[in-house]
SEKE-802092 format. One record per residue (C-alpha): residue number from 0; residue in three letters; chain; x, y, z. Coordinates in steps of 0.25 Angstrom, whole numbers. Layout:
SEKE-802092
SITE   i  aa ch     X     Y     Z
SITE NUM ALA  A     X     Y     Z
...
//
This chain:
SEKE-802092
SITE   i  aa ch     X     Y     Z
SITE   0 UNK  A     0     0     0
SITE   1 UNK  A     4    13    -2
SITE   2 UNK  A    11    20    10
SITE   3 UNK  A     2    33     7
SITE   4 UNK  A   -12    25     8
SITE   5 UNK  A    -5    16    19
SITE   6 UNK  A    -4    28    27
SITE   7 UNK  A   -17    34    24
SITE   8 UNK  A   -23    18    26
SITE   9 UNK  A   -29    16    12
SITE  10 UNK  A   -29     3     6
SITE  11 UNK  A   -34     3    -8
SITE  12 UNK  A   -39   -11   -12
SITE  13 UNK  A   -51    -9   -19
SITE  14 UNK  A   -50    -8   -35
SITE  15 UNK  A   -58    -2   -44
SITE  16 UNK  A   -56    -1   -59
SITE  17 UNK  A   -56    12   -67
SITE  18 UNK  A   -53    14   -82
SITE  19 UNK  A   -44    26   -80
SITE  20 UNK  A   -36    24   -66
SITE  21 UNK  A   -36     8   -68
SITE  22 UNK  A   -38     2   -54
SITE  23 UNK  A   -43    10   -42
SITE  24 UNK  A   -41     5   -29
SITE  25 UNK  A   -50    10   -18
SITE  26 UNK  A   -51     8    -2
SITE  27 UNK  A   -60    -4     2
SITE  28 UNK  A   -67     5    12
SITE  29 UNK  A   -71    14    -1
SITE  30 UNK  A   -79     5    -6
SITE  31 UNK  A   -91    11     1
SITE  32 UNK  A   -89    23    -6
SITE  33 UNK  A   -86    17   -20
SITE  34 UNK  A   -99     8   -18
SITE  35 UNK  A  -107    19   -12
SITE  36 UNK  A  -121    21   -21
SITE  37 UNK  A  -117    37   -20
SITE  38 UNK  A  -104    34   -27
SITE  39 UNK  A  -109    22   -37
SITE  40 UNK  A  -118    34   -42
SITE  41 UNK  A  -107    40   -50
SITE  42 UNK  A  -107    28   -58
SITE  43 UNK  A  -121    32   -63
SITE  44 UNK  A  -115    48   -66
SITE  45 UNK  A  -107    49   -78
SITE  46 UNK  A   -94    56   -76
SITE  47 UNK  A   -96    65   -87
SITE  48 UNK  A  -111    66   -88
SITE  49 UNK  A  -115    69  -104
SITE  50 UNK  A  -102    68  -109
SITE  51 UNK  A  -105    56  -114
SITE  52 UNK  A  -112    59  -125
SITE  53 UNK  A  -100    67  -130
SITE  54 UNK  A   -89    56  -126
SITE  55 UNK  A   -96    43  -124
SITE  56 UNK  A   -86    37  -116
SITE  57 UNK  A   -89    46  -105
SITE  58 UNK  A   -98    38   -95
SITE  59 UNK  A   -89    37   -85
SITE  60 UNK  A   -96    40   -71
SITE  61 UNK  A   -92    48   -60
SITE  62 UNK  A   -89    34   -53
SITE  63 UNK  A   -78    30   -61
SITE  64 UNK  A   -75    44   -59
SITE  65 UNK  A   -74    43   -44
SITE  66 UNK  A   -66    32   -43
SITE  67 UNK  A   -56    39   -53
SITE  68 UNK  A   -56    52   -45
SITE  69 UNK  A   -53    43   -31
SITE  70 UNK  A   -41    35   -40
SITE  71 UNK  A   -35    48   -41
SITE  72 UNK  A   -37    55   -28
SITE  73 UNK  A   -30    42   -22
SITE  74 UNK  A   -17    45   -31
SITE  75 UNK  A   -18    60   -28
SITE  76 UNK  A   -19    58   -12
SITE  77 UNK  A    -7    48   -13
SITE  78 UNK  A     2    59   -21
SITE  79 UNK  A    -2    69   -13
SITE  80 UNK  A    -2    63     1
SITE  81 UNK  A    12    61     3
SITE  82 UNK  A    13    77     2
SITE  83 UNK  A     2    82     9
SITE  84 UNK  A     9    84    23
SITE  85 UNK  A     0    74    31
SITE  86 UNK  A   -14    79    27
SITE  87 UNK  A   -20    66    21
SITE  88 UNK  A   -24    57    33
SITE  89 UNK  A   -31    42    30
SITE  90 UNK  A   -46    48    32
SITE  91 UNK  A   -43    61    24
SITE  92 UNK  A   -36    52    12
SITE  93 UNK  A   -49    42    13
SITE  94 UNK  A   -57    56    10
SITE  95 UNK  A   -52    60    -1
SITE  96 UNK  A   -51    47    -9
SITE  97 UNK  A   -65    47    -5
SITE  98 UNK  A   -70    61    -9
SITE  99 UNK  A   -62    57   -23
SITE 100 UNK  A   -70    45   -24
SITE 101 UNK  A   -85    51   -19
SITE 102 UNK  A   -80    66   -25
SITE 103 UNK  A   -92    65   -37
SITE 104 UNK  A  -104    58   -27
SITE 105 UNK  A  -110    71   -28
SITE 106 UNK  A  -111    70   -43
SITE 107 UNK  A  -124    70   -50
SITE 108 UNK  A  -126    70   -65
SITE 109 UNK  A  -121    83   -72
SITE 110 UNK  A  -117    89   -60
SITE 111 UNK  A  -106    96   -66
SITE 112 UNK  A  -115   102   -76
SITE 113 UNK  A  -126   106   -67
SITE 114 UNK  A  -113   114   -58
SITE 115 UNK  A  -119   128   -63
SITE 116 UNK  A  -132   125   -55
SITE 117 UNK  A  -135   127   -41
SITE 118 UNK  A  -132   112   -39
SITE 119 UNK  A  -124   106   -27
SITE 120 UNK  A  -112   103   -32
SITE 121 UNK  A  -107    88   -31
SITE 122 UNK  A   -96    92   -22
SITE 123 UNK  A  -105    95   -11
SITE 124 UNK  A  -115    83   -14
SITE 125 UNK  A  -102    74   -13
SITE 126 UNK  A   -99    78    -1
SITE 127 UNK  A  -113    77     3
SITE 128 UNK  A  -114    62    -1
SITE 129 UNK  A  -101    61     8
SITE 130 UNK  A  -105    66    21
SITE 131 UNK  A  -118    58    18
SITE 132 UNK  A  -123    46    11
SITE 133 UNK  A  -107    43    10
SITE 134 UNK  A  -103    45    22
SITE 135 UNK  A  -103    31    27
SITE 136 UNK  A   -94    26    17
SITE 137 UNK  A   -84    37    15
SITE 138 UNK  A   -82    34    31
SITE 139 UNK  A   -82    21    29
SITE 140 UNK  A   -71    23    21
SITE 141 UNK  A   -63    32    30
SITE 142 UNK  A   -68    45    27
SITE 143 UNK  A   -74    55    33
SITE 144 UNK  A   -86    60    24
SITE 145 UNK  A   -86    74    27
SITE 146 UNK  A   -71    74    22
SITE 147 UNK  A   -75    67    11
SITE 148 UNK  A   -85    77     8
SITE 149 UNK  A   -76    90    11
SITE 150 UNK  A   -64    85     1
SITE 151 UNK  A   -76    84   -10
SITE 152 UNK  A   -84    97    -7
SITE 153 UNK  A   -76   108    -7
SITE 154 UNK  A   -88   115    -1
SITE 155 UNK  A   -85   110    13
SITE 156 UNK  A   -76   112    23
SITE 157 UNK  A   -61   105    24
SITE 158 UNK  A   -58   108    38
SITE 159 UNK  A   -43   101    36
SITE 160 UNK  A   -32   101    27
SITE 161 UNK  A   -32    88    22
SITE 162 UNK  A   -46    88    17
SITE 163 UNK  A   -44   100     9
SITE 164 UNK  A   -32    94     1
SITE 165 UNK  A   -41    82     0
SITE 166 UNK  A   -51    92    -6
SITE 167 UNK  A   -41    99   -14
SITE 168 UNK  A   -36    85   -20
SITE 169 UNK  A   -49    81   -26
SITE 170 UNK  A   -53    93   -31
SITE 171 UNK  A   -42   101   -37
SITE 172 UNK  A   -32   105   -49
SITE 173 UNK  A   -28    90   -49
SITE 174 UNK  A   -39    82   -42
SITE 175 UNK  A   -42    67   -45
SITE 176 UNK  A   -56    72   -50
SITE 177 UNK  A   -50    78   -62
SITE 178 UNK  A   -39    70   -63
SITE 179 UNK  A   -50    58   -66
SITE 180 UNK  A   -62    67   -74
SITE 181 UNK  A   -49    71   -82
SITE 182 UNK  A   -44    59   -86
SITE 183 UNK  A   -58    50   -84
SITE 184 UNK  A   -65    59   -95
SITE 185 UNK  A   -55    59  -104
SITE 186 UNK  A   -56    43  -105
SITE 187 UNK  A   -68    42  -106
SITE 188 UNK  A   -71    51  -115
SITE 189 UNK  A   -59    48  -124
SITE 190 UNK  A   -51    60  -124
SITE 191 UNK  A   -36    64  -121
SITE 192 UNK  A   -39    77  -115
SITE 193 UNK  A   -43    75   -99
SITE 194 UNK  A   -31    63   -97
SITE 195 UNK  A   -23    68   -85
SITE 196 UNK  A   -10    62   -82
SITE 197 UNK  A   -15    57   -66
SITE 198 UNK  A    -1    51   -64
SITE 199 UNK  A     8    64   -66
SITE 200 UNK  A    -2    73   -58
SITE 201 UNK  A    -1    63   -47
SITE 202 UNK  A    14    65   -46
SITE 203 UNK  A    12    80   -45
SITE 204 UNK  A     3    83   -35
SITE 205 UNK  A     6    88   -22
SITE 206 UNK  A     0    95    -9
SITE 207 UNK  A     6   108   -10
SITE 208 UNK  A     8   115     6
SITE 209 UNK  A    -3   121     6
SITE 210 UNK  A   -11   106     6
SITE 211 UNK  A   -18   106    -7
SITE 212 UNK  A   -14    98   -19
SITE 213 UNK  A    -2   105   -30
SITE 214 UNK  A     8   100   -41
SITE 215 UNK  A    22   101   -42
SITE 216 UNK  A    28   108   -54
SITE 217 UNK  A    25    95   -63
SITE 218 UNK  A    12    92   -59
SITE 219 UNK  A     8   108   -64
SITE 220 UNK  A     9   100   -78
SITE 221 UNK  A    -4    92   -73
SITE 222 UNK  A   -12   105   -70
SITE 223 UNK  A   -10   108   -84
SITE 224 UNK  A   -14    95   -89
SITE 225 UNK  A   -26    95   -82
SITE 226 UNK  A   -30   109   -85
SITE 227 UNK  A   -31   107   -99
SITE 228 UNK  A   -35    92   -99
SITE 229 UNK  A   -48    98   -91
SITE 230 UNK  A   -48   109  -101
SITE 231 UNK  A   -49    99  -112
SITE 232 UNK  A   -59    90  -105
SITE 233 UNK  A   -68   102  -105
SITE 234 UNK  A   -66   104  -120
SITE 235 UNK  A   -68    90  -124
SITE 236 UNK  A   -77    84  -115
SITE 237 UNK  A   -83    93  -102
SITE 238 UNK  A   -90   102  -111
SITE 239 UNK  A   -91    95  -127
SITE 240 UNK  A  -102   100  -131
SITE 241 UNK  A  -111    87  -128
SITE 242 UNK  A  -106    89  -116
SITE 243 UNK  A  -111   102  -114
SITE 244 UNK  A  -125   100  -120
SITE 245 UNK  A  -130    89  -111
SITE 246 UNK  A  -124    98  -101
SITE 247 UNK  A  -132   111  -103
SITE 248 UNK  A  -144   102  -107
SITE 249 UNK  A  -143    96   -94
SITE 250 UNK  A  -142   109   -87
SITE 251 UNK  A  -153   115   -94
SITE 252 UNK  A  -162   105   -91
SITE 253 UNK  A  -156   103   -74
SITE 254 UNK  A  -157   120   -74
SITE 255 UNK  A  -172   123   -79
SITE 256 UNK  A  -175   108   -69
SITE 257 UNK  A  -171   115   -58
SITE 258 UNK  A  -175   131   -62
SITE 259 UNK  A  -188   123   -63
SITE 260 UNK  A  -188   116   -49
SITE 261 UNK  A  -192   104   -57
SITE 262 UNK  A  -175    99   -52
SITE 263 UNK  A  -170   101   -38
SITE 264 UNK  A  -156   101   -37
SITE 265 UNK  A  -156    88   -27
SITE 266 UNK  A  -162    82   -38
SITE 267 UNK  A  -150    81   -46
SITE 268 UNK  A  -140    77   -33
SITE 269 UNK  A  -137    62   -32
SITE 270 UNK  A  -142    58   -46
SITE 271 UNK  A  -136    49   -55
SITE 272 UNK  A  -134    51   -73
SITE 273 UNK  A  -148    43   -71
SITE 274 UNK  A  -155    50   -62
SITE 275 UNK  A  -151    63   -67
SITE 276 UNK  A  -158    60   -81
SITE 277 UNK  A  -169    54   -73
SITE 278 UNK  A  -170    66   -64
SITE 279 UNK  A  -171    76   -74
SITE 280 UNK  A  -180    67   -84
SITE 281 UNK  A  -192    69   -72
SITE 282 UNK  A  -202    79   -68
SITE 283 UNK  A  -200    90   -80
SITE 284 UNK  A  -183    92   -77
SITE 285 UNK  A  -181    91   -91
SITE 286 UNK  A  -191    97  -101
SITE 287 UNK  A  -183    98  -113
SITE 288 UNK  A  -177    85  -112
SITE 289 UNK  A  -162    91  -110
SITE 290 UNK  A  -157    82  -101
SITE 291 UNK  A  -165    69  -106
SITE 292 UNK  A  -157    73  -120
SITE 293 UNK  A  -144    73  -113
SITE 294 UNK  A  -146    58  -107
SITE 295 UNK  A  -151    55  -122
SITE 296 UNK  A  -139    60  -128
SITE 297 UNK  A  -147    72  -136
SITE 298 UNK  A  -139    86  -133
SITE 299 UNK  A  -144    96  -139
SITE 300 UNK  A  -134   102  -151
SITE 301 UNK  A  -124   113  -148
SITE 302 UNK  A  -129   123  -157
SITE 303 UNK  A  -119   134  -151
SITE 304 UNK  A  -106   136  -144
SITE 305 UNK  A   -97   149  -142
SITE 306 UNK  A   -84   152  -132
SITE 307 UNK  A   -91   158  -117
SITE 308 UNK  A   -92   172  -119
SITE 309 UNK  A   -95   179  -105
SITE 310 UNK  A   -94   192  -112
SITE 311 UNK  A  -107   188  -120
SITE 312 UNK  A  -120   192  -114
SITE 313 UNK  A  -127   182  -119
SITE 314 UNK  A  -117   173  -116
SITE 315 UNK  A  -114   175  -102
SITE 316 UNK  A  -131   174   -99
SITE 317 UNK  A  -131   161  -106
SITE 318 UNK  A  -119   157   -95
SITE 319 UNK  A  -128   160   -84
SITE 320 UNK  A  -136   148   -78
SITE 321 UNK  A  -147   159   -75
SITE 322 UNK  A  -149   163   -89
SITE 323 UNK  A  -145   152   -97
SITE 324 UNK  A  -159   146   -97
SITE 325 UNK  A  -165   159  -101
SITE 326 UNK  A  -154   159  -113
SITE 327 UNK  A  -160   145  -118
SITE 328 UNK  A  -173   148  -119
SITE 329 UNK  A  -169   161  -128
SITE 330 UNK  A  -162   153  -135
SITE 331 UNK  A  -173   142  -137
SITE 332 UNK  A  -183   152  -141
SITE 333 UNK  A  -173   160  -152
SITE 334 UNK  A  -168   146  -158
SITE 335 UNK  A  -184   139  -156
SITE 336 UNK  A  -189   152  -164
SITE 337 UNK  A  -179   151  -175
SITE 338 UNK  A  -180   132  -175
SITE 339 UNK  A  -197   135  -175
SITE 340 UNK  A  -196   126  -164
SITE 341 UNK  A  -192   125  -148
SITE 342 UNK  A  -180   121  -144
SITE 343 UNK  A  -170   118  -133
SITE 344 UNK  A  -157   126  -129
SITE 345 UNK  A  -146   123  -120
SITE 346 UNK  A  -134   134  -118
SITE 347 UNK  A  -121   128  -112
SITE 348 UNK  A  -111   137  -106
SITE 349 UNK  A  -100   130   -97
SITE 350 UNK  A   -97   134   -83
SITE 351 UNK  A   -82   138   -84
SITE 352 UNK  A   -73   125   -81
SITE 353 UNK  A   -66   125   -69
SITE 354 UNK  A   -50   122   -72
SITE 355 UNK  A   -42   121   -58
SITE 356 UNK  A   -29   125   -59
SITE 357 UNK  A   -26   131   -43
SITE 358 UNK  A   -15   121   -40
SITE 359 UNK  A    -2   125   -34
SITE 360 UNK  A    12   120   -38
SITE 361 UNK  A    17   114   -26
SITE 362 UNK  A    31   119   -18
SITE 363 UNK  A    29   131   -29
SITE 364 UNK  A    18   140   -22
SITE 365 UNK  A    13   143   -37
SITE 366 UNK  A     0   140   -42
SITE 367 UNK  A    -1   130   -55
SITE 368 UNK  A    -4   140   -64
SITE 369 UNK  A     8   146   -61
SITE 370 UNK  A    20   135   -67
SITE 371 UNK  A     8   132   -77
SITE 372 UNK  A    13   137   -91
SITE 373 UNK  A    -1   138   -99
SITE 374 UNK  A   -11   136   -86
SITE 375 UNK  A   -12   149   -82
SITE 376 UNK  A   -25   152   -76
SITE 377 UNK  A   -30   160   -87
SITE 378 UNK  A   -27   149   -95
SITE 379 UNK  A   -34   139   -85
SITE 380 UNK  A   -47   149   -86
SITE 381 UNK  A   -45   149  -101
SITE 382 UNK  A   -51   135  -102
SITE 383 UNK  A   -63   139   -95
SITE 384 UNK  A   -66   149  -103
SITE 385 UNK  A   -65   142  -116
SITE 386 UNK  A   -72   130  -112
SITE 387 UNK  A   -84   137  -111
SITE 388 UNK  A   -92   138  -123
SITE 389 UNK  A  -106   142  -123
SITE 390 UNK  A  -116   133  -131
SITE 391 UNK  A  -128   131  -135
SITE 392 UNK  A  -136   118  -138
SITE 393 UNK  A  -151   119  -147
SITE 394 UNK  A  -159   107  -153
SITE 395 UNK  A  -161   115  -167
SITE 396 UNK  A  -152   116  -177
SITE 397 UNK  A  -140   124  -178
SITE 398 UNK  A  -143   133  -186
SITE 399 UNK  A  -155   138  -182
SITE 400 UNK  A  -150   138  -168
SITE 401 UNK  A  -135   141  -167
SITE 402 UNK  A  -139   156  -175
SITE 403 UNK  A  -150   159  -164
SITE 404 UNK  A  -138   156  -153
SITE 405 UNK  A  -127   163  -160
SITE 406 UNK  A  -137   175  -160
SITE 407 UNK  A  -142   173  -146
SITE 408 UNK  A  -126   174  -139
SITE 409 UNK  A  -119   184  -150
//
């Protein structure tokens, strides 16, 4: 056994097999967790929600997921461990691989799209499900669940040290979470552009002396990768323009449900890919078919797409949650009057992507951005601002309607 997982009394004897990582081994008293019907739910969420019907080999779950995110954190803990100056003890190393493992419980279908709306975010419902109908097992397993619940939501207090580098381990520049979504994605949906080199980063992270993680002077090399490999996902796969249809169709049809009262937002918590489409197939959630189109595989065809312009006054109203419903129905009626018939409009603008780049270089004092040669943090704040492109998707023609919607936002 390792002397690190000696010391911290962790035994990994239970295997599990993953495409990506190969064999995962896993603490018998996990199993609890591993088997728990919370966590088995994830298998029944696809990782990347309609992606599939842009990249077909995207049914990967938020299970598989899990378990990759837990691989990961385990390789991080037992780099960085050795450095951290004491602060990892057994219960609070148990923790962590645990939030890694139960960091998505929360999850529910297109949770990521829906993070606009006054929803609760999956952070804090994970760390709900901790301190409640998980509890018995994370203890089982040796963790405290409140601990468990404060490394995932960063909405809670962490009264000590060593539960905020936990905290700042799985949710960081380089936390397991990205390095598996990263490099999961990428294989499934049989692109190049996401694969991170996990091996490399490993060697150079560190806890800097201030407790939180860092990378030497190699490792900046890794922050680079990542950066643009994230910037790429975006491009090629987060938001293809499938992509985007089924998710402003679906966020249409979850926003006028819940404008309506005909959705409450607990509705939506707990539910699986499933349930969801049942859910929103009830009680009147879905008059104009949006979201029984999506889980048919019938998006509504992009009739127009231009670069963000914030300067744009029609542009920056569409942005707005507030107003973007009111801009539809315009839309409808101008495009309706000119088909001779009614039809359905949904308008997509992106929330700007987050790109983390705050990582310090460690024994340096100096920030990443500052050894990085092209990563400045204009640059960095450069991919958000040209990933997002404002479209339009209408069920009429293109040239009846894209003339209407050129006119509408000029």
């Amino acid at each position: 056994m390792d002397s690190i997982w000696q010391r911290l009394g962790i035994a990994f004897t239970e295997p599990v097999r993953d495409p990506l990582w190969g064999t995962i081994m896993l603490p018998a008293e996990f199993a609890a967790v591993a088997t728990h019907a919370e966590f088995a739910k994830l298998g029944r969420i696809m990782q990347l929600g309609p992606a599939q019907l842009a990249y077909p080999g995207a049914t990967h779950t938020r299970r598989a997921h899990s378990f990759g995110v837990y691989s990961v954190a385990a390789r991080l803990l037992k780099a960085v461990a050795p450095g951290a100056d004491g602060l990892v003890s057994p219960e609070g190393a148990r923790a962590f691989l645990l939030a890694a493992l139960c960091h998505d419980i929360g999850h529910f279908p297109f949770a990521h799209s829906l993070k606009e709306l006054p929803l609760t975010e999956h952070e804090a419902l994970t760390a709900l499900a901790a301190t409640g109908p998980l509890a018995e097992a994370l203890a089982a397993a040796g963790a405290e669940p409140a601990r468990v619940a404060a490394i995932v939501d960063q909405g809670r207090s962490a009264a000590d040290a060593e539960t905020m580098l936990y905290r700042r381990l799985l949710s960081g520049v380089l936390d397991p979470d990205k390095l598996d979504y990263l490099n999961r994605d990428a294989w499934a949906c049989g692109v190049p552009y996401g694969v991170q080199d996990a091996e490399f980063i490993l060697r150079h992270v560190a806890v800097d002396d201030d407790g939180a993680p860092a990378v030497d002077e190699r490792g900046v090399m890794a922050v680079e990768g990542l950066l643009f490999s994230k910037y790429q996902m975006y491009r090629a796969v987060y938001w293809h323009k499938d992509v985007r249809a089924a998710t402003a169709m679906v966020k249409q049809a979850v926003i006028a449900a819940l404008a309506s009262g005909a959705l409450l937002p607990d509705e939506l918590y707990g539910l699986d890919d499933a349930g969801f489409y049942a859910l929103m197939a009830r009680g009147g959630r879905d008059p104009a078919g949006l979201v029984r189109d999506v889980r048919d595989g019938r998006l509504l065809p992009l009739r127009y797409e231009a670069p963000y312009d914030e300067a744009s006054a029609p542009q920056s109203r569409a942005a707005a949650l507030s107003e973007r419903a009111a801009v539809e129905r315009e839309l409808a009626a101008a495009i309706g009057a000119r088909v001779g018939r009614p039809v359905r409009v949904v308008v997509d603008l992106p929330e700007p992507p987050s790109f983390e780049s705050a990582m310090n270089v460690r024994g340096s004092g100096r920030p990443f951005h500052e050894f990085a040669s092209v990563f400045r943090p204009e640059v960095v704040g450069g991919f958000s601002r040209a990933l997002r492109v404002l479209r339009v998707f209408v069920d009429a023609e293109r040239e009846l309607a894209e003339p209407v919607v050129k006119e509408y936002f000029r």
